[in-house]
C-alpha positions in Angstrom: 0.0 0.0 0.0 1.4 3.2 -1.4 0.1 5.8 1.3 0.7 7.4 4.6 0.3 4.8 7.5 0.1 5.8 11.1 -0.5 2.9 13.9 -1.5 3.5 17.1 -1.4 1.7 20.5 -0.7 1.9 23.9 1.9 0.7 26.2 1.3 -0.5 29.3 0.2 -3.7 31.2 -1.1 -5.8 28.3 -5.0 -6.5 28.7 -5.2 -9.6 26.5 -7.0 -10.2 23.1 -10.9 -9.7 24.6 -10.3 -6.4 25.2 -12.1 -3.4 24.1 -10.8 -0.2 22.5 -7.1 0.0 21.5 -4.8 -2.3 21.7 -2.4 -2.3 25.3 1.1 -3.8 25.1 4.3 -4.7 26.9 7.4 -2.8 26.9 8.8 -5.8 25.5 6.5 -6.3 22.5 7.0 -2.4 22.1 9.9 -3.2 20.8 8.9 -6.2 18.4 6.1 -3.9 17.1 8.5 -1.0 16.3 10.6 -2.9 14.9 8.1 -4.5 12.3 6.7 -1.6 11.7 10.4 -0.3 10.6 10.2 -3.1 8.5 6.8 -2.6 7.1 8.1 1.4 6.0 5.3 2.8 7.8 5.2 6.7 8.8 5.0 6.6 12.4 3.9 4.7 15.5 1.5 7.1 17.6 1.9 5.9 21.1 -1.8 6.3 23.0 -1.8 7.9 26.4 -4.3 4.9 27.6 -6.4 2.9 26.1 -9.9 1.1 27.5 -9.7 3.0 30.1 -6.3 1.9 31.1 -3.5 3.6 31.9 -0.3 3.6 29.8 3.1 4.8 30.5 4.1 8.1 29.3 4.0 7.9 25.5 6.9 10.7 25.9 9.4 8.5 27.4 8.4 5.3 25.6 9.3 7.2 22.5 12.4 8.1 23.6 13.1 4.5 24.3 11.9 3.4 21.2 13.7 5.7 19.0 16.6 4.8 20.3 16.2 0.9 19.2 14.5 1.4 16.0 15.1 5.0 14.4 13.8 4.1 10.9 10.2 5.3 12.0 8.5 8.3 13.7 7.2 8.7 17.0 4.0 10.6 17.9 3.7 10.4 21.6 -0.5 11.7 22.4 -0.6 14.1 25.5 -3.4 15.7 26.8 -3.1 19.9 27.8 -4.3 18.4 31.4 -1.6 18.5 33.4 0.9 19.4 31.2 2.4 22.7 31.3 3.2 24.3 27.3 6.8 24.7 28.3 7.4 21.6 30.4 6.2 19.8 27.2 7.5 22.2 24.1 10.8 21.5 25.6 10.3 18.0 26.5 9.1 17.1 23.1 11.9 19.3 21.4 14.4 17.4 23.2 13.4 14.3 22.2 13.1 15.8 18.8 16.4 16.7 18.3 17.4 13.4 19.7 15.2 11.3 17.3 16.5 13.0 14.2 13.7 14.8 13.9 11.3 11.9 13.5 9.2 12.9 16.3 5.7 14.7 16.2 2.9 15.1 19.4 -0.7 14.5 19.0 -2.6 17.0 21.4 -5.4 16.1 22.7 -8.0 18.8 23.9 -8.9 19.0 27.6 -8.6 21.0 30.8 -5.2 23.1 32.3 -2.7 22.0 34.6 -2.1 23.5 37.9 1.2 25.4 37.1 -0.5 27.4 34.2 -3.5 28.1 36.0 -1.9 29.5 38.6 -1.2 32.5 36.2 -3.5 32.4 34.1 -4.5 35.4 32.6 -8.4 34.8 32.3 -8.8 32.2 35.3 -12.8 31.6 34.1 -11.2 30.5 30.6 -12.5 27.0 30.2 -13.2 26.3 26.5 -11.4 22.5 26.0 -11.4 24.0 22.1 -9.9 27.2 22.9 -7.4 26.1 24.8 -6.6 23.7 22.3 -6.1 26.8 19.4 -3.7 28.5 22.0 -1.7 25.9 23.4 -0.6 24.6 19.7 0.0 27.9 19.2 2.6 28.7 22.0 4.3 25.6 21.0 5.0 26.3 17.7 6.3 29.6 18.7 8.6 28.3 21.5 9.5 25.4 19.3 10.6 28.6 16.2 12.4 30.6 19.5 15.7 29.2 19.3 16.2 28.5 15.2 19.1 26.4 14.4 20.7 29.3 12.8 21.8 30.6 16.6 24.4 27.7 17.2 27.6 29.0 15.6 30.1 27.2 17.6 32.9 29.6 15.9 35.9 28.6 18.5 38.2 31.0 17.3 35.7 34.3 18.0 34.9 32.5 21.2 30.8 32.5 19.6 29.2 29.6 20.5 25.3 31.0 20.2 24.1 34.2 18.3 22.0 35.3 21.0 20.0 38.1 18.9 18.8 35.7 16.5 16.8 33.8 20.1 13.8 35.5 20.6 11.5 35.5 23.6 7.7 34.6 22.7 6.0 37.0 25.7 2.8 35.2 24.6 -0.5 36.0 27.0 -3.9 35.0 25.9 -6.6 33.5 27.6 -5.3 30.6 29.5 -1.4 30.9 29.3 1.3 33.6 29.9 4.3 32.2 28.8 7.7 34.6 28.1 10.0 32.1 26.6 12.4 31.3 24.6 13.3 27.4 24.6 16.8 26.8 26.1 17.9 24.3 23.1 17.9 25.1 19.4 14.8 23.9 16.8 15.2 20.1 15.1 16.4 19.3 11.6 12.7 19.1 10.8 12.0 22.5 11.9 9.7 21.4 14.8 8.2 18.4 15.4 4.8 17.8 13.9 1.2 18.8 15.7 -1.3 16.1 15.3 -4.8 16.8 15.7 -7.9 14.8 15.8 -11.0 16.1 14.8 -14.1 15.2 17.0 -14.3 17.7 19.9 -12.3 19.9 17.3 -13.1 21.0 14.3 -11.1 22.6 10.9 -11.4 25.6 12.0 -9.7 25.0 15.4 -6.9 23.1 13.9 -6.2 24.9 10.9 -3.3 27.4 11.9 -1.5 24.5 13.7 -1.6 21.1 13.3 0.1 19.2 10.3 -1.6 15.9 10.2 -5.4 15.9 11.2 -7.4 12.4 11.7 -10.9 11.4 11.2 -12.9 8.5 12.3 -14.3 6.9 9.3 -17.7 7.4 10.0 -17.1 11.3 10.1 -14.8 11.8 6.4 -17.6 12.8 4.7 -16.7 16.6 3.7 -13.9 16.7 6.1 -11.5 17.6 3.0 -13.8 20.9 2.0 -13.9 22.5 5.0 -10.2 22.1 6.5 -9.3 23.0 2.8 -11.5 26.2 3.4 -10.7 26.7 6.8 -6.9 26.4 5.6 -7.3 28.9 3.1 -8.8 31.2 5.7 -5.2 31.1 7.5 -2.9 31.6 4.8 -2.3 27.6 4.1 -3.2 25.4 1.3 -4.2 21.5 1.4 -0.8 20.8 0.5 0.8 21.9 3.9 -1.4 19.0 5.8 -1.7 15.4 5.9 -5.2 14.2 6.5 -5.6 10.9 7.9 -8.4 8.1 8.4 -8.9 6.5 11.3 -9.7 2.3 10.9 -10.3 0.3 13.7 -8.2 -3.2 13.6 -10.0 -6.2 14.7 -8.4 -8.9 16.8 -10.7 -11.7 14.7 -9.7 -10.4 11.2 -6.7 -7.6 11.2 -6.1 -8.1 7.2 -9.2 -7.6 6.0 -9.0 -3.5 7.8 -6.3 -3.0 5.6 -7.2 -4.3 2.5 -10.4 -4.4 0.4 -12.1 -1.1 -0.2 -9.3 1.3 1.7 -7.8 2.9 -1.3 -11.5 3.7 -2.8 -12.5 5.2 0.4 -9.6 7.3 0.7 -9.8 8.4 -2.9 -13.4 9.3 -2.4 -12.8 11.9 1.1 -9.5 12.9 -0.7 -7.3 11.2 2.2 -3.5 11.5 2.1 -3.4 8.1 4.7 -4.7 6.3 7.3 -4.5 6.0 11.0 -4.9 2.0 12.0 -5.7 0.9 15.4 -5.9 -2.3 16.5 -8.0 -3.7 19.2 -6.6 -6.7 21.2 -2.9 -7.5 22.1 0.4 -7.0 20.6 -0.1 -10.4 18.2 -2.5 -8.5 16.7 -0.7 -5.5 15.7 1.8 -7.3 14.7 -0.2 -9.0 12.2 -1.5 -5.8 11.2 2.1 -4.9 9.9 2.7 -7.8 8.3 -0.7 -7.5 6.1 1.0 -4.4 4.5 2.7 -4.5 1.9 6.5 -4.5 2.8 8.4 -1.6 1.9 11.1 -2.7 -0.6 14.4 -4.0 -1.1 15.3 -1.6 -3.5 14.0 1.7 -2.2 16.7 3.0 -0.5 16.9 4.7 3.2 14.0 5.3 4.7 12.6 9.5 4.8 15.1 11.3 6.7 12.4 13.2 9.1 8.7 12.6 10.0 8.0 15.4 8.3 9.6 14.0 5.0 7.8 10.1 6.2 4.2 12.6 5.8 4.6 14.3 2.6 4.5 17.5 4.4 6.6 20.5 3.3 8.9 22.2 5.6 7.1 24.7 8.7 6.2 28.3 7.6 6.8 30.5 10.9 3.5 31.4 12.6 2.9 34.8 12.9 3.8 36.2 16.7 
């Protein structure tokens, strides 16, 4: 299969194949799945911050761990704005960013604030899960653009190891964050890493001036490509600039026939660029999943050099301050 493929699962104490919602596995079979799907030539793994109502471990740290067995693939580690600071996480995702290669992206999940930023908070009453949302992508991107690549000069002989003018503080304050910035570590050799955003309690027009790849249950495609093509327009993008993505649940009793059948005329009839596949059940079954793809070939030479590149998406435009 010739398109963008994103798989997601959690990890965590596996739950067994009877299982509802997402498939939950060890560590361990982490590590068999990642490297299958290296195999496979998939885009990226998107590691679930729980699944069935179960908790996983921090999707952060597992990619981290991941990355640094089987590099050939992204990482997009989902975290939810509860409980997670914008600059605790801009920097902790940049980090491992810069540490991946630039194969990592976050999928940011809408929800409620975290106790550091409320504490300063600049409209306490703020509570809008989609507002929040527009403004935390926001001040990542601009924290993630605040210390550009461009600053490390490492020049021995003048004794210049950062150009400090080009690092720029953000001083961002809106309605549920005041954050001054800059980052303390330069941006990664894709820019930034890649905003995810799924679509549900969002809509186009939230997600349109940040995220890069946006996912869609399959019952919900229907005219999904009109209006975040409209509502990109309204922001000075084009379609070009993200990668849409259906979502496909993976059943335990039959995980080849989700990815075979009528996949590529569904995607060529909602204009998708991909698909997101989940699988329900344990780690056997994701697995499997993998190895009903077609396997990326012999002959087709290293694998895309960034997540970005893995996506088909073009290198970041700055957002306006």
């Amino acid at each position: 299969m010739s398109t963008t493929i994103q798989l997601a699962f959690a990890v965590g104490e596996p739950a067994g194949r009877r299982a509802g919602g997402p498939a939950q596995v060890s560590l361990t079979d982490a590590v068999a799945v990642a490297a299958a799907a290296e195999e496979a030539g998939i885009a990226a793994i998107r590691l679930l911050d729980g699944a069935g109502g179960r908790r996983a471990l921090d999707p952060t740290v597992v990619s981290a761990y991941l990355a640094g067995l089987h590099g050939g693939v992204g990482y997009v580690a989902e975290v939810p704005t509860d409980h997670n600071a914008p600059y605790n996480l801009a920097r902790r995702v940049l980090s491992l960013d810069r540490a991946a290669g630039g194969r990592v992206g976050v999928a940011l999940r809408a929800g409620g604030g975290d106790e550091v930023s409320q504490a300063t908070a600049p409209d306490p009453g703020a509570t809008d899960p989609v507002q929040r949302w527009t403004e935390y992508a926001h001040v990542l991107i601009r924290l993630w653009e605040s210390f550009p690549r461009a600053a490390l000069i490492g020049d021995q002989e003048a004794g210049i190891v950062v150009e400090d003018t080009l690092i720029k503080p953000i001083d961002h304050e809106g309605a549920f964050y005041r954050v001054a910035g800059p980052l303390d570590g330069p941006s990664s050799p894709q820019g930034r890493p890649v905003i995810v955003a799924d679509l549900g309690v969002l809509d186009a027009e939230a997600v349109a001036e940040a995220a890069d790849v946006v996912v869609v249950d399959r019952k919900h495609a229907a005219g999904v490509d009109a209006a975040l093509t409209e509502a990109l327009r309204r922001v000075g993008r084009t379609r070009k600039d993200v990668a849409l993505l259906g979502r496909i649940e993976v059943a335990a009793e039959d995980p080849a026939a989700a990815v075979g059948g009528d996949l590529r005329a569904w995607a060529d009839e909602h204009r998708l660029d991909g698909f997101e596949l989940v699988p329900t059940g344990g780690a056997e079954t994701v697995v499997t999943v993998l190895r009903s793809l077609a396997p990326r070939p012999a002959d087709a030479g290293p694998p895309p050099s960034t997540l970005r590149a893995a996506l088909g998406l073009p290198e970041p435009a700055e957002v306006p301050a």
